[in-house]
KOLROVEX-679004 format. One line per 8 residues: for each residue z, x, y of C-alpha. Coordinates in steps of 0.02 Angstrom, whole numbers, plus 50000, padded with zeros to 5 digits. Layout:
BEGIN
Z:X:Y; ...
//
This chain:
BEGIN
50000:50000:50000; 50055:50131:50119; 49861:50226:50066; 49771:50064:50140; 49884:50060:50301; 49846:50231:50346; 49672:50231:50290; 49643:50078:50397
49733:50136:50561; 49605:50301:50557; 49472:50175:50538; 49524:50092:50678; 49539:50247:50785; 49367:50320:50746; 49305:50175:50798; 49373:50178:50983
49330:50339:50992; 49130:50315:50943; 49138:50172:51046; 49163:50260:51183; 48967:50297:51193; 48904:50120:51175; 48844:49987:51292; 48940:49861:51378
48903:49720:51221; 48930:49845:51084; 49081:49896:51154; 49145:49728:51190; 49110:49710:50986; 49201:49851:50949; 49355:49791:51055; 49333:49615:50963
49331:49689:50784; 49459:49810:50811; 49582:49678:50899; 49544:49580:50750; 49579:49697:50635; 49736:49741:50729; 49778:49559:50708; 49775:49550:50559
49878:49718:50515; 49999:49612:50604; 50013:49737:50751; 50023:49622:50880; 50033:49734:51050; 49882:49839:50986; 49774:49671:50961; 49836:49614:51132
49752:49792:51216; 49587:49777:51140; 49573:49600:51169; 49608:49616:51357; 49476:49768:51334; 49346:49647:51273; 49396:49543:51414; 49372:49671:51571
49192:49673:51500; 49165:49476:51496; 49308:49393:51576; 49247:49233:51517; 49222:49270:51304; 49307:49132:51189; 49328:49246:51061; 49433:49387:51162
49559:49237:51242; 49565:49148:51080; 49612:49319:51009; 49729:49356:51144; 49811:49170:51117; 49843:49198:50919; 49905:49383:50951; 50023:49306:51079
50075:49170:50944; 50098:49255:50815; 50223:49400:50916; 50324:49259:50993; 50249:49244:51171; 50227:49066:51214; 50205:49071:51391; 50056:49208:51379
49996:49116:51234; 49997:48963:51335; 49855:49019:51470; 49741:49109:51345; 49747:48940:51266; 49682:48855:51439; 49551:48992:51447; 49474:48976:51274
49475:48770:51279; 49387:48784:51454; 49247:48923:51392; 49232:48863:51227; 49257:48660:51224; 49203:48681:51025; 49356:48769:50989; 49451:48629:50944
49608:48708:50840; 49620:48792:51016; 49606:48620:51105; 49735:48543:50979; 49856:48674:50976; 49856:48699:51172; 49891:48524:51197; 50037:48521:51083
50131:48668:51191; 50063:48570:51334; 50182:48410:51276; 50322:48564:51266; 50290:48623:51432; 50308:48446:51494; 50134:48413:51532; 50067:48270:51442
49920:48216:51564; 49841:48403:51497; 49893:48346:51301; 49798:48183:51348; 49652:48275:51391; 49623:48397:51262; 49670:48254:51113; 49523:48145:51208
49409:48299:51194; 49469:48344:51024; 49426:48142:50984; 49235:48166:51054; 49200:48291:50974; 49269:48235:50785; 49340:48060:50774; 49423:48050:50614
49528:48212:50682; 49700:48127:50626; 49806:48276:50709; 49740:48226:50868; 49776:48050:50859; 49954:48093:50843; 49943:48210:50982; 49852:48088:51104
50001:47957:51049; 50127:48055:51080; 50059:48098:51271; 50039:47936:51300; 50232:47901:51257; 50268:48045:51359; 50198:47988:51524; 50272:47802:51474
50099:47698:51391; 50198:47655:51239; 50094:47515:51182; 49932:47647:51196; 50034:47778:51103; 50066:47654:50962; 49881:47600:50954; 49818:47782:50947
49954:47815:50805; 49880:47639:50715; 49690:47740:50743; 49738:47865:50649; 49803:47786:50487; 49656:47686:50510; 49571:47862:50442; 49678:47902:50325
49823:47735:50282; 49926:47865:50181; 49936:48011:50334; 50142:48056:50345; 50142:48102:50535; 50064:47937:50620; 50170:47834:50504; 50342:47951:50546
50291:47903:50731; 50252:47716:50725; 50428:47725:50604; 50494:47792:50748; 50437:47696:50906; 50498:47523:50834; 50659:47588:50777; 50694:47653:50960
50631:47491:51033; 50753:47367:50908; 50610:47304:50820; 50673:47299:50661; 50555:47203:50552; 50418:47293:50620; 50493:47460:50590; 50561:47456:50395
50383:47410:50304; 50325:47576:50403; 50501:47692:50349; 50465:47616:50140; 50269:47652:50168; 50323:47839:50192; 50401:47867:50040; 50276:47778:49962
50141:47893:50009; 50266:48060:50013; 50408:48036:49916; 50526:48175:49982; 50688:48216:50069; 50623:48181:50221; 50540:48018:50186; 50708:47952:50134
50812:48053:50253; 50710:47945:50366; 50749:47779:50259; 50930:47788:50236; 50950:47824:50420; 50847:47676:50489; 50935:47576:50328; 51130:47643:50417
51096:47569:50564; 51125:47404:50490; 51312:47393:50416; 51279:47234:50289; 51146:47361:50189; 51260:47488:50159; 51226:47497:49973; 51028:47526:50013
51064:47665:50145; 51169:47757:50022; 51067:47734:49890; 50937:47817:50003; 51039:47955:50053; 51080:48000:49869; 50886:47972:49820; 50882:48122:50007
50987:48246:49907; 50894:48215:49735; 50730:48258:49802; 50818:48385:49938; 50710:48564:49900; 50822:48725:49899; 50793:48725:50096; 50830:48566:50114
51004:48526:50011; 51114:48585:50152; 51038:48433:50274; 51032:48305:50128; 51206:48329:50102; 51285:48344:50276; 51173:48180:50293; 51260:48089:50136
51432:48156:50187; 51415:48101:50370; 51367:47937:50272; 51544:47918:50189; 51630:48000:50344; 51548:47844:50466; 51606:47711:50346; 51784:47802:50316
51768:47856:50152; 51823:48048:50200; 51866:48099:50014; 51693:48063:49956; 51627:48149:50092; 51723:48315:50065; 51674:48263:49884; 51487:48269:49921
51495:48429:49992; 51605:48518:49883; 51475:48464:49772; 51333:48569:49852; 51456:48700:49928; 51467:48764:49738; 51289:48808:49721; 51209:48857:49874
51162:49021:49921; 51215:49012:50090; 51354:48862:50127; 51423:48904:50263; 51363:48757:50372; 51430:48620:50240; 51601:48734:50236; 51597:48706:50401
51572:48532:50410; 51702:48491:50270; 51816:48599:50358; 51804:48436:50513; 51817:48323:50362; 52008:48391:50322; 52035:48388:50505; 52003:48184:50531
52089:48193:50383; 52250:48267:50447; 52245:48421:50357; 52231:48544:50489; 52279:48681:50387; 52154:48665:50250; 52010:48671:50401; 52087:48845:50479
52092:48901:50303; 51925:48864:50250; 51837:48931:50428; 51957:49085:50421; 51898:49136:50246; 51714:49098:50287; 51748:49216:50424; 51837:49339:50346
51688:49360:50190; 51557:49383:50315; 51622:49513:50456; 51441:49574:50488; 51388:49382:50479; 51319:49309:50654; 51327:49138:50603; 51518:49141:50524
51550:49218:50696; 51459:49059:50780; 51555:48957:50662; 51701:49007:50730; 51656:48980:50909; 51600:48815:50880; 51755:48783:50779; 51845:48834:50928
51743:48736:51072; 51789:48586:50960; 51967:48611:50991; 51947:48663:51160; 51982:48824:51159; 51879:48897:51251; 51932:49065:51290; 51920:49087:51074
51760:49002:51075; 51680:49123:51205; 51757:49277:51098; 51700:49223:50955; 51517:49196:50998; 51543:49355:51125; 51580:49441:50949; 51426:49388:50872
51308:49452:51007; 51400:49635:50977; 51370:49613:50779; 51186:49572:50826; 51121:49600:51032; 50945:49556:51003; 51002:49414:50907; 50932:49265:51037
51041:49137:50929; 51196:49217:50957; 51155:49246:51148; 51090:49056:51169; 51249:49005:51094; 51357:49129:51212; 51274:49060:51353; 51279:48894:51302
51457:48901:51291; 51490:48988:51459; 51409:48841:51539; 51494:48717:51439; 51647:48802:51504; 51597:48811:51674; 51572:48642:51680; 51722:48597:51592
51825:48718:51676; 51740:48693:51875; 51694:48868:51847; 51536:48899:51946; 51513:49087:51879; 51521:49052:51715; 51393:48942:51738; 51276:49068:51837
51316:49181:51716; 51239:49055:51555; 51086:49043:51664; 51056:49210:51678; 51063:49234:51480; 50971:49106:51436; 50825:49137:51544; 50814:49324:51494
50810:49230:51313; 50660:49123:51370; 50562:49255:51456; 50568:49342:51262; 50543:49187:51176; 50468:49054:51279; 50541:48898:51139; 50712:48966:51079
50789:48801:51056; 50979:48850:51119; 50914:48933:51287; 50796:48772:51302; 50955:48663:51296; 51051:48765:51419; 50920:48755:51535; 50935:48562:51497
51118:48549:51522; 51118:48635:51692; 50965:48543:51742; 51064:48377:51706; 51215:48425:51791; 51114:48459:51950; 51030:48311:51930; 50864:48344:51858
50850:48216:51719; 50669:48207:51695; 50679:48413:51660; 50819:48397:51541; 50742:48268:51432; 50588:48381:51430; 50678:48527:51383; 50793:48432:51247
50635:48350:51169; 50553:48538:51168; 50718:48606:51107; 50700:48441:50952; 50535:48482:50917; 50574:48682:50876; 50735:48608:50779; 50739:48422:50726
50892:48407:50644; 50995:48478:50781; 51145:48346:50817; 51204:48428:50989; 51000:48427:51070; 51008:48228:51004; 51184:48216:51074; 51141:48274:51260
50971:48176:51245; 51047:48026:51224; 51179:48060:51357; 51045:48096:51501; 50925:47948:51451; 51067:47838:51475; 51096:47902:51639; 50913:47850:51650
50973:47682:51601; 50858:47692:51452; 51011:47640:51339; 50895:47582:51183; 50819:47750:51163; 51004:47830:51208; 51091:47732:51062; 50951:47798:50936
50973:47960:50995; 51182:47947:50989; 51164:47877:50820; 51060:48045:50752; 51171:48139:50805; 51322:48072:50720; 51220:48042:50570; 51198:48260:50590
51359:48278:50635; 51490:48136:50639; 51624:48252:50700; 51537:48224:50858; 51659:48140:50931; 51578:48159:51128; 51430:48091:51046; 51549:47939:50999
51620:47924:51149; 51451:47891:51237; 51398:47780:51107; 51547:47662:51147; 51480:47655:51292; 51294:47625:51266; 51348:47483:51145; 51438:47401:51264
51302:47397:51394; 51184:47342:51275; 51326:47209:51250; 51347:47248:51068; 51519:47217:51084; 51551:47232:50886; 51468:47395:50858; 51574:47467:51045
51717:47425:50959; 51690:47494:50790; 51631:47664:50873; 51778:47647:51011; 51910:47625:50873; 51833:47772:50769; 51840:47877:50905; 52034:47821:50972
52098:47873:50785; 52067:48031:50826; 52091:48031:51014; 52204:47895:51046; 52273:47964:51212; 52096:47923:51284; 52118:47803:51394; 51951:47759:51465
51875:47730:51289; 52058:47615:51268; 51968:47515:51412; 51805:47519:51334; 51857:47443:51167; 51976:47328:51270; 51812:47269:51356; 51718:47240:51197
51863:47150:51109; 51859:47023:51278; 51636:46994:51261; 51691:46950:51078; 51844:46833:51139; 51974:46949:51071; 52084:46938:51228; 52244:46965:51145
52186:47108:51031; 52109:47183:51216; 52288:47153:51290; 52375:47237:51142; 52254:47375:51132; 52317:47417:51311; 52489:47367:51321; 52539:47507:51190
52487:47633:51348; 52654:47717:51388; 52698:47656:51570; 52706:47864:51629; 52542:47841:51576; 52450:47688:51657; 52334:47740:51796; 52251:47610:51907
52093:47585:51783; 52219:47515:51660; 52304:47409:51773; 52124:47340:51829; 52068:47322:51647; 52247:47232:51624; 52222:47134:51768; 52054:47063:51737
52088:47030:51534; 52262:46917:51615; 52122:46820:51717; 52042:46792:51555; 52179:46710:51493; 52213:46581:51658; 52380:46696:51700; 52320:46726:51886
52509:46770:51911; 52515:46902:51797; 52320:46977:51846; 52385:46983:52026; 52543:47072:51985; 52454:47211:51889; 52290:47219:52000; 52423:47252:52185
52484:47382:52044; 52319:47449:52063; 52300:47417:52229; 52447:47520:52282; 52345:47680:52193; 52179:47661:52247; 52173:47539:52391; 51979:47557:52421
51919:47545:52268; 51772:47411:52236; 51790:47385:52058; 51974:47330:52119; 51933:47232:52269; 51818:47132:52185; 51941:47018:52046; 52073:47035:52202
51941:46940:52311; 51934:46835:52150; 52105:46783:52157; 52133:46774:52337; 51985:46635:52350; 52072:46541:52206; 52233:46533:52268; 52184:46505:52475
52235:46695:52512; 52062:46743:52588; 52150:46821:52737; 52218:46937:52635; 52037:46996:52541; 51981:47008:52739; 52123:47104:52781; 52115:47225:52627
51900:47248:52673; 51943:47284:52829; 52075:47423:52789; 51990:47492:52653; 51814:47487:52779; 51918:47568:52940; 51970:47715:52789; 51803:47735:52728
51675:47699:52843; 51536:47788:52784; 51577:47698:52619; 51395:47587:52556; 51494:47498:52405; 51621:47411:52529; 51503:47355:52637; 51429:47285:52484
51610:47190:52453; 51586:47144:52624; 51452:47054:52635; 51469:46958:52458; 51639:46893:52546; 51560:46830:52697; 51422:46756:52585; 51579:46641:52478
51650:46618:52659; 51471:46532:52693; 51461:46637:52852; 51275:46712:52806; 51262:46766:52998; 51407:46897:52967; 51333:46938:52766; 51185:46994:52846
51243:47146:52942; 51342:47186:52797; 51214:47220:52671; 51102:47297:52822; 51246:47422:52855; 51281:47448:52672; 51088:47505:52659; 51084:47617:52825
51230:47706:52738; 51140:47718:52554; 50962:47685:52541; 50960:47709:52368; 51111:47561:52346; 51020:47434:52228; 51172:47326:52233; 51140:47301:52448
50959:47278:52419; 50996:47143:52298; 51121:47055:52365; 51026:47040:52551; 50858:46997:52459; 50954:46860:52353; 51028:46801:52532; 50849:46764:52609
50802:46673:52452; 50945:46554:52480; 50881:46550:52668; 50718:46529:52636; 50664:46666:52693; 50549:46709:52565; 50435:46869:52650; 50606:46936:52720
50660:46959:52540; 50491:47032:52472; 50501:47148:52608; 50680:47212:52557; 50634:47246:52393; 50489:47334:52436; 50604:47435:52556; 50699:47479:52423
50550:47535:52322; 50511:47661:52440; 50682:47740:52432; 50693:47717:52209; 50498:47720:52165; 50543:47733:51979; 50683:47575:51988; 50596:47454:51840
50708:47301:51902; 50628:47319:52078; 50461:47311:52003; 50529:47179:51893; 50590:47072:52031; 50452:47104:52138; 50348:47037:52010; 50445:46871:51993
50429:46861:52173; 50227:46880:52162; 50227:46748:52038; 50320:46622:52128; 50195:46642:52282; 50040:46625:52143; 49999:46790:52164; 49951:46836:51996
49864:47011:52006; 50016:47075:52102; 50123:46999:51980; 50030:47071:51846; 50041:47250:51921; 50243:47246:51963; 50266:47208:51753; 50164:47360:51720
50251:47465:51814; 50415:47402:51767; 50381:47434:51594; 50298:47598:51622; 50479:47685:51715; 50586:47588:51573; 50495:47559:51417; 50639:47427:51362
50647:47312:51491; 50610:47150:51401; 50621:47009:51522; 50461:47104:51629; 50380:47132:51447; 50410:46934:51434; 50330:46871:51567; 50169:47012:51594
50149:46932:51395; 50151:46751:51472; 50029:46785:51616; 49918:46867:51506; 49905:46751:51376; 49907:46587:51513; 49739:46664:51563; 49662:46691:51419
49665:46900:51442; 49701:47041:51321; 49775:46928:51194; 49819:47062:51083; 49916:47177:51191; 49989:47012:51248; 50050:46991:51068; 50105:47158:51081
50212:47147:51214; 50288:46974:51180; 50362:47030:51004; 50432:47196:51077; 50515:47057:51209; 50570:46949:51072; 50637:47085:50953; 50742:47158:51106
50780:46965:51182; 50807:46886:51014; 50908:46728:51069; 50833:46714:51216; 50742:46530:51215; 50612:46616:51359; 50560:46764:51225; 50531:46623:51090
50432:46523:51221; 50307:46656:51268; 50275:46718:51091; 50227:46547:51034; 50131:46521:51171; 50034:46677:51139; 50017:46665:50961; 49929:46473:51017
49815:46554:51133; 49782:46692:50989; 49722:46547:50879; 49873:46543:50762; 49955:46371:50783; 50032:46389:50615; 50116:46518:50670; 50173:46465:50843
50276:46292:50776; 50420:46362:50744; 50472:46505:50896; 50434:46354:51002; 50546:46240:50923; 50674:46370:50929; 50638:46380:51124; 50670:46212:51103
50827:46212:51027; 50897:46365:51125; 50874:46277:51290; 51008:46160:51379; 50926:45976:51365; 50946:45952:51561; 50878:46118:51586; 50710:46106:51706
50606:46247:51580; 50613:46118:51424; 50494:46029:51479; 50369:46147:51477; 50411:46208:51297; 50397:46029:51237; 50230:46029:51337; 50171:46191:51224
50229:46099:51087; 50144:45982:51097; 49980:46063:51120; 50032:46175:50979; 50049:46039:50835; 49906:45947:50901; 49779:46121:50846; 49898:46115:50686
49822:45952:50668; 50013:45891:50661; 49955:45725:50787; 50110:45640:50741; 50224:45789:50800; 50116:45807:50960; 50125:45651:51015; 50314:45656:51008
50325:45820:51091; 50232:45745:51226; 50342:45592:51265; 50486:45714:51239; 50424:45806:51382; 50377:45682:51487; 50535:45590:51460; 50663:45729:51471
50725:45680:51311
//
């Protein structure tokens, strides 16, 4: 072996030297061939000098940057590799593994319109090129045409029905949209056509997310671990553990570990892991023990070192965490794990900690990590957690979803994704991401924390206080997530498990948020007495505080006190002037008081202080409504939408506003773009659906969008109204009888909307050729009955 090398590196060295002596195109041969040969010795910086070489003869040669772009690929250069790329698809438009692969690192460099266009060009030139399908689909998501994406995903299965990746995506876009039914014929279909780990991996998952098929998701997760390669055991097992560990069965999980732990090469992630499993158990010392002796085997180890550190980050120590992980990088300096992880954890210190040079300091590492290797995943999601803390969500998310795409199963890149899309208020998407990553790692407990939450905005109360209580056994000193649980218990009228949830708060220990949470859960129950005592509690703490004054104001109207709301706004307005939110207060007071004239400068003031203050927009557009001053409140929200460009519900109400005045084509375009900034906003998805499908136009994205609003609105009456009404105008009466007679029933009888459900209804049964039914959906809705 050693012969060939040397015989072909002399080779190679003759040959610069004759061509020396040759014209400009047989020397730009000889740079080709030798970079090519160079290449393929695998001696990357030699390949990247004669390429350039051929290049200084003909700057624009698709062989020399396509060269360049694989010798910059294959040596770990992404950002080089990235422009050779956009030089050999612009010289060479034929080159289409070029095109394809340079709009994949386009998606990871966060610019999808580029993806777009190289998957179109890749699509001219061969149609039935499935990779690019996926590719074009998952631009289209990325720039927020989610309905496109799915139909270019549905393209490509229409070349090949058993292809894994457009099926893993279409899998995946109804499961983050809550479209169920749609999604589990797609997840079954995949391990139909590949039955594998991942296939079901991907099963039991979807299957977990629904706690009455329990049986079927672990069945899933054990057929995971049968199929589970050598590779892939460690995953399939953390998977079926977290499992057991989600639905309290700990002992089984430690069990299904153990159980792996015995016969892998390397276990030290599932020690790990079961190491957490003693620890919600209550054996602390059989964790330490099991982490120490991991340690201890491997001194020269990087990851038992990074074990450690993340052992000790979970306890929150992080002066231990940062030596540990500082003591990997000295076992291994090049090592860009252990210095991603080092700098990770300085800035999750400096955050936690206020610490602004720590933080400086994990910048600083991780971008001399990305300037070596453009995609390390852990520098990626620094980058992303400093971007989010200064308020760049749009970069984190780009930089999380690069970071998933180098390293799918990472729990901590889904954990922080689904924490800054819910700051997005894209809380569907958040809870699937939350959910991954306590299925990867349900020691999470941050991860659980925010999933409380996201459950109880979405107001699944049951699941926020399944999570909530998980969490609190573990942290039951939290008092925020106390509230949180508290707040589910009340959606689901458990008042007095809310109270008693709270009430076991030691006094010492009762900050204003409790008292508020105590106060408003006593107005639940009719004691007004008892709310007012503990809400003046509060009051005494944190006298301007809105979420306070507001059940106060409450009260006071109730009970004929309204000169004491005035004279608490006014106190808390004198103290905080410059405060938008009180103003707010302010003006929704005057507005009970029936004194408009004063509500009006209110909300006007509120705005002048915050122009971004939704609430103030909303509340003075709402007041012209009730005036009748119907341009005065179009032009407030489209005041607003100069400020918040990317705020859906503007869009959306702008777009109920449109269609009150009959102006459809404005209407039309305010639904669009509400979906386009948030994908999940049903009611605008509802009613673009129902203007489409009134007018007879694109019936089938129509369909589309009214069964996305349905499966995210399902007892909404509205949801069930426009998707039988679409499914009539589609020509499927059959089909349409019975969401409208659940409209039907889901409606109030005196409501004004029933009669136009019993009008479709009508018209419905009468194409079913049902005359009798028609006729008596007719009187119905002429009578009011």
């Amino acid at each position: 072996m050693r012969s060939r090398f040397l015989c072909l590196s002399i080779s190679l060295v003759l040959l610069a030297l004759v061509g020396a002596c040759r014209s400009d195109e047989e020397s730009l041969d000889d740079h080709l061939s030798l970079g090519q040969a160079y290449l393929e010795n695998e001696e990357f910086a030699e390949a990247v000098l004669e390429f350039k070489n051929a290049l200084q003869i003909d700057p624009n040669h698709s062989g020399a940057h396509w060269g360049l772009a694989q010798a910059y690929q294959r040596s770990g250069r992404l950002r080089e590799e990235f422009w050779e790329l956009r030089e050999t698809a612009r010289v060479d438009p034929t080159n289409l593994e070029a095109k394809m692969r340079f709009g994949n690192i386009s998606i990871r460099a966060g610019d999808p319109e580029e993806a777009l266009r190289q998957a179109d060009g890749v699509l001219a030139e061969d149609p039935e090129k499935i990779a690019a399908y996926v590719l074009r689909g998952r631009a289209l998501a990325a720039v927020g045409r989610s309905e496109e994406a799915l139909a270019s995903w549905e393209q490509a299965l229409e070349v090949d029905p058993t292809s894994v990746f457009p099926l893993h995506y279409i899998a995946k876009y109804h499961r983050q949209r809550g479209d169920r039914e749609s999604a589990e014929p797609v997840f079954r279909k995949l391990t139909e056509v590949a039955p594998s780990a991942l296939s079901y991996g991907s099963l039991a998952s979807f299957l977990a997310d629904d706690r009455l098929r329990d049986a079927e998701a672990e069945e899933a997760y054990r057929k995971t671990l049968e199929l589970a390669e050598d590779e892939e055991r460690t995953l399939a097992a953390s998977m079926l553990a977290s499992f057991y560990f989600s639905r309290d069965r700990i002992d089984e999980a430690i069990e299904a570990l153990q159980g792996v732990i015995e016969t892998a090469k390397d276990p030290l992630e599932l020690v790990y892991m079961q190491a957490g499993f003693y620890r919600a158990r209550g054996d602390d010392a059989k964790a330490e023990e099991l982490i120490r002796e991991a340690s201890l085997k491997r001194p020269d180890d990087v990851r038992a070192h990074l074990v450690l550190a993340e052992d000790r980050a979970y306890q929150g120590d992080w002066d231990g965490a940062l030596a540990a992980a500082a003591q990997a990088v000295k076992v291994y300096p090049t090592n860009t794990v252990a210095r991603g992880k080092y700098a990770e954890l300085l800035v999750e210190s400096g955050l936690q900690n206020d610490d602004p040079e720590k933080i400086v300091e994990g910048r600083s590492i991780a971008d001399a990590v990305l300037a070596e290797v453009p995609n390390d995943p852990m520098a990626l999601l620094v980058k992303a957690k400093i971007d989010f803390h200064e308020g760049r969500a749009d970069a984190a998310v780009n930089q999380l979803q690069a970071a998933i795409d180098q390293q799918p199963d990472w729990a901590i890149a889904h954990f922080l994704l689904g924490l800054v899309v819910a700051s997005k208020g894209q809380d569907t998407v958040a809870r699937a991401e939350l959910s991954r990553a306590l299925e990867l790692n349900p020691r999470l407990l941050d991860a659980r924390r925010a999933l409380t939450r996201v459950h109880l905005r979405l107001r699944e109360s049951e699941y926020a206080v399944e999570e909530g209580l998980r969490y609190l056994r573990e942290k039951p000193d939290d008092t925020t997530v106390r509230i949180l649980v508290a707040q589910g218990m009340a959606f689901l009228g458990q008042v007095e498990r809310a109270v008693e949830l709270l009430e076991v708060i030691p006094e010492a220990d009762r900050d204003a948020a409790v008292y508020i949470a105590l106060g408003k859960l006593h107005m639940r129950r009719n004691q007004y007495d008892l709310a007012r005592t503990f809400l003046l509690r509060a009051y005494d703490e944190r006298p301007g505080d809105p979420d306070l004054l507001m059940p106060l104001m409450q009260l006071d109207l109730m009970g004929g006190r309204a000169n004491e709301t005035r004279a608490r706004l006014q106190a808390a307005v004198e103290a905080n002037p410059e405060d938008s939110q009180l103003r707010v207060i302010q003006g929704i007071f005057y507005l009970r008081q029936n004194r408009g004239e004063e509500a009006e400068p209110a909300f006007r003031r509120a705005i002048a202080l915050d122009p971004a203050n939704f609430q103030a927009y909303n509340h003075l557009a709402r007041y012209y409504g009730r005036v009748g001053r119907l341009n005065e409140m179009i032009g407030t929200y489209e005041r607003a939408l100069e400020t918040v460009p990317d705020d859906a519900r503007l869009h959306y109400f702008l777009g109920l506003l449109n269609e009150v005045e009959g102006q459809r084509e404005k209407a039309i375009e305010r639904y669009e773009a509400a979906i386009r900034h948030d994908p999940n906003l049903a009611q605008a998805k509802n009613n673009l659906a129902f203007l489409l499908a009134d007018s007879n136009e694109e019936l089938d994205r129509a369909l589309d969008l009214a069964q996305e609003a349905k499966a995210l609105l399902p007892d909404s009456p509205y949801a069930a109204d426009t998707l039988g009404w679409v499914l009539y105008r589609r020509g499927i009466p059959s089909a349409a009888i019975s969401y409208l007679k659940e409209a039907e029933s889901g409606f109030d009888p005196t409501s004004k909307g029933i009669g136009e459900v019993r009008y479709h209804l009508a018209l419905v049964y009468e194409a079913a050729g049902e005359l009798q039914n028609a006729r008596a959906s007719a009187l119905r809705a002429l009578d009011g009955v």
